[in-house]
C-alpha positions as CSV (number, residue, x, y, z in Angstrom):
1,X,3.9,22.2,-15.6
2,X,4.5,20.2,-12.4
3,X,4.8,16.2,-12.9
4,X,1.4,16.3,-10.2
5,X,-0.6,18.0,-13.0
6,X,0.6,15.4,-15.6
7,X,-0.2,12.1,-13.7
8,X,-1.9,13.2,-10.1
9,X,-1.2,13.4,-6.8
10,X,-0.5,9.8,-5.3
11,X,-1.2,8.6,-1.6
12,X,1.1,5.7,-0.2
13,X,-0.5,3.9,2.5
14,X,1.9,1.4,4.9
15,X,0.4,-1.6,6.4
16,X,1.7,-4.8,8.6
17,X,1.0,-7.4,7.2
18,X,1.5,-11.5,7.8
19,X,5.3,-12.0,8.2
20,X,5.0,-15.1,5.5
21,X,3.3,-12.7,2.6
22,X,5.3,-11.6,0.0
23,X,5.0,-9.0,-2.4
24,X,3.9,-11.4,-5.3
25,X,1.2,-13.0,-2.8
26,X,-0.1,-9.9,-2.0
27,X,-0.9,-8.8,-5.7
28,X,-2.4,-12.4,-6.3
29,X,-4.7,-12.2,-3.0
30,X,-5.6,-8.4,-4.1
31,X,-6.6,-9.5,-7.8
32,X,-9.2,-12.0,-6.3
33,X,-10.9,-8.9,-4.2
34,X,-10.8,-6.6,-6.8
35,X,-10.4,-6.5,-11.1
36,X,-7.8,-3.7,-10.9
37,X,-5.5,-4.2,-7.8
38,X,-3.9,-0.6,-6.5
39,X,0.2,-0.8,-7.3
40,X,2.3,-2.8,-4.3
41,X,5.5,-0.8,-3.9
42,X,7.1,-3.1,-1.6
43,X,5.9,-6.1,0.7
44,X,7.9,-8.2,2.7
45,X,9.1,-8.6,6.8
46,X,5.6,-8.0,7.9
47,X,5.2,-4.4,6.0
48,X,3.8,-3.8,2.7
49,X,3.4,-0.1,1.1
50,X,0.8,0.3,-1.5
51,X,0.2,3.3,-3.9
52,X,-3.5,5.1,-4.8
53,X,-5.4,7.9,-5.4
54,X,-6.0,10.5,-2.8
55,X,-10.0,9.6,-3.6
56,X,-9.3,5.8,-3.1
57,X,-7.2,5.5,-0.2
58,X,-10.4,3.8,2.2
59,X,-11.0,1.5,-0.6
60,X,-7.5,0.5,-0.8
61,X,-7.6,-0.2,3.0
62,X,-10.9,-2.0,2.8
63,X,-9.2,-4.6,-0.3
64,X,-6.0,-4.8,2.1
65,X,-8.3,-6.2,5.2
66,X,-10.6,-8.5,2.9
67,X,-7.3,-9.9,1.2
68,X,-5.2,-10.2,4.1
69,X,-7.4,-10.3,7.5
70,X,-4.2,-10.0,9.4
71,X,-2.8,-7.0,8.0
72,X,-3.4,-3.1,9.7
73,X,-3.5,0.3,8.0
74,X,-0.3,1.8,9.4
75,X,-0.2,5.1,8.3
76,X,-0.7,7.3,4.8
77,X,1.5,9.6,3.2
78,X,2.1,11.6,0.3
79,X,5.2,10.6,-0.3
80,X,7.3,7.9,0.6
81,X,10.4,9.6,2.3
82,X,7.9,10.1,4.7
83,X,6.4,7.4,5.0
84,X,9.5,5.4,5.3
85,X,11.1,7.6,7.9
86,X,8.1,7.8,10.2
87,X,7.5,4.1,10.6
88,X,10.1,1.8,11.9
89,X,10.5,-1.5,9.4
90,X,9.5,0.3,6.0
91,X,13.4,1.0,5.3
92,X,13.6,-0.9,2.2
């Protein structure tokens, strides 16, 4: 049995964000738009990554743009190798 079949496939989606949000400003801003706020891997130097569902990945998006006006779906990956190598500023 793979790990997807335990726990799910997982879609990371990168956004820029506002250069002056950090990672724990972004979970409080996400709380206020919705109950259950999808997992922030990283935020920080105008970048964040957050983690979802394949099925909630538009919903994400739509959260991210109601809590932060400034910030801009990037790109969405499977994985985050990917997603780190294939836009510039997500190294860290």
């Amino acid at each position: 049995m793979t790990v997807k079949e335990k726990r799910g496939r997982r879609r990371y989606v990168a956004f820029s964000v506002d250069e002056r949000l950090n990672k724990t400003d972004l979970i409080t801003r996400l709380r206020s738009v919705v109950p259950e706020p999808p997992y922030v891997v990283q935020c920080g130097g105008g970048f964040a990554i957050v983690r979802c569902a394949p099925n909630e990945t538009d919903g994400v998006i739509d959260s991210m743009r109601t809590a932060d006006p400034a910030s801009a779906s990037l790109m969405t990956s499977g994985t985050l190798k990917a997603l780190r190598s294939k836009v510039p500023g997500l190294a860290g």
